[in-house]
N, C-alpha and C positions, 0 to 999 in steps of 0.2 A: 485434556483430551489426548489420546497415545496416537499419536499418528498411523499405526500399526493398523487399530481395530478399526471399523466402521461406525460412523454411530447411532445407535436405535433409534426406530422411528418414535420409539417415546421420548428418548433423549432430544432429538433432535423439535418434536412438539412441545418438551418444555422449555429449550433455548429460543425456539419463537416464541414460547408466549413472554417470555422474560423480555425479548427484545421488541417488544409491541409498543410497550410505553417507549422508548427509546429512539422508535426509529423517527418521527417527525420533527424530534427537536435536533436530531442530528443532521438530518433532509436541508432543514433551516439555515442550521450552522452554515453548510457547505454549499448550498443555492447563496448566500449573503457572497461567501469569499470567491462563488465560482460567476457570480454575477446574472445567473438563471436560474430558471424554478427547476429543483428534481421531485421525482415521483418515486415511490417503490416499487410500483410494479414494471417503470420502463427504467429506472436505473442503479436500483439494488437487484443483485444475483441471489439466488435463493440460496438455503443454506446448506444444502446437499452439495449444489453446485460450487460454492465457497468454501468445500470443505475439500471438494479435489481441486481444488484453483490453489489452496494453500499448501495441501499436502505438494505439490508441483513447486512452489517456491519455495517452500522450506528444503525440499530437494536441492532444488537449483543455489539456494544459496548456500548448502555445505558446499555443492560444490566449489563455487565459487571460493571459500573460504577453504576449501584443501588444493587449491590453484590446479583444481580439472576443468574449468570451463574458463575464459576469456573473462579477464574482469580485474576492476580495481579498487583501491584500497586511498584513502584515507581520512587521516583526522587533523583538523583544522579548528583553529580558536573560534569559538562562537560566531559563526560568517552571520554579514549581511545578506540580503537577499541576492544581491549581483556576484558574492563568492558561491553561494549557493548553488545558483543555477550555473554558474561556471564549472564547477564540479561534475554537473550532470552532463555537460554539452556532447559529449560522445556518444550517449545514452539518445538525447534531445533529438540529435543531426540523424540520426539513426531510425527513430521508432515513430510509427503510425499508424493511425489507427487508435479502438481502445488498447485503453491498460485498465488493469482493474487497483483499487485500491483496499488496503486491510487498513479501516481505519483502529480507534481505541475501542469500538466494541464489534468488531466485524465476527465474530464468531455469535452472535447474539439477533445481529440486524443482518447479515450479511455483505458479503464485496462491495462494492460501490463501481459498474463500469462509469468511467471518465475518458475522455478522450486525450489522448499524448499530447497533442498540444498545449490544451484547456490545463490538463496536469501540470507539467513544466514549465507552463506559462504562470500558474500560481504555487508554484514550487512554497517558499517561504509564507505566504498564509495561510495553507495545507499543513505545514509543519507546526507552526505554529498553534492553531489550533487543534491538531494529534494530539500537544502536550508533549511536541520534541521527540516523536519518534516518526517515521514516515515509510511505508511498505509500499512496494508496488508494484505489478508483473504484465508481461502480456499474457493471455492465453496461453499458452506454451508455457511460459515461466521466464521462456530467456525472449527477451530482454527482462532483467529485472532490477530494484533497487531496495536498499535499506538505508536511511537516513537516520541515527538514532544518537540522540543528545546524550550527552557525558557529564551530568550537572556536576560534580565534583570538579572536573577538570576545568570545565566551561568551556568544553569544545565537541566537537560534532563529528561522531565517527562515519564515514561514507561507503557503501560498496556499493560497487557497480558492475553488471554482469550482462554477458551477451552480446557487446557490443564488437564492432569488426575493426 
């Protein structure tokens, strides 16, 4: 999808219908690791809405990554969950409220709001079950984050953005 264009309401009616079978075994996944029940219609964003929620973080994270907005950088050997979350603590100490999450088919089911806490708080079995990548923004975009595994390397590249 070109971040550029819009995308058609037929396009966007066949990404729902592709994400239909999808969305409750994913619902599942992440009610198990987040230790409550989720619903779609109270905590997946729709896909309109998913689609300026992303276009906003993919923003925010050039930024980030051309060193114009506040934020940091790195990569570390495959962390445990207590390096993990140690990484994010700037981010953590910082953010409340929702954050929204792009999980491995958020373009298909849509965003997932979660609560900063709740998020942070299961940082490492959120990654985990992404399959080693982890997205995440507020409304705004800033505060936002990219966790994304380096399987060659075995290690884990980190940006973190918007924090003060």
């Amino acid at each position: 999808m070109n971040p550029d264009t819009p995308p058609s309401s037929l396009a966007t009616a066949l990404r729902r219908n592709r994400g239909r079978a999808l969305v409750q075994p994913y619902l599942t996944r992440v009610s198990q690791v987040l230790g409550r029940s989720l619903s779609a219609e109270h905590d997946l964003v729709p896909l309109e809405e998913t689609d300026l929620l992303f276009e906003r973080y993919t923003a925010a994270f050039r930024s980030a990554v051309a060193g114009t907005v506040s934020s940091s950088h790195h990569v570390i050997a495959t962390p445990d969950s207590g390096e993990l979350l140690a990484s994010m603590t700037p981010l953590a100490e910082t953010t409340c409220g929702p954050m929204f999450l792009f999980g491995a088919s958020f373009d298909v089911v849509g965003a997932l709001r979660v609560d900063a806490a709740e998020l942070f708080g299961k940082m490492a079995q959120l990654f985990e079950l992404e399959g080693g990548e982890l997205r995440a923004c507020s409304g705004s975009a800033t505060p936002g984050f990219l966790v994304d595994s380096l399987e060659r390397e075995r290690q884990v590249e980190i940006w973190v953005w918007g924090t003060r």
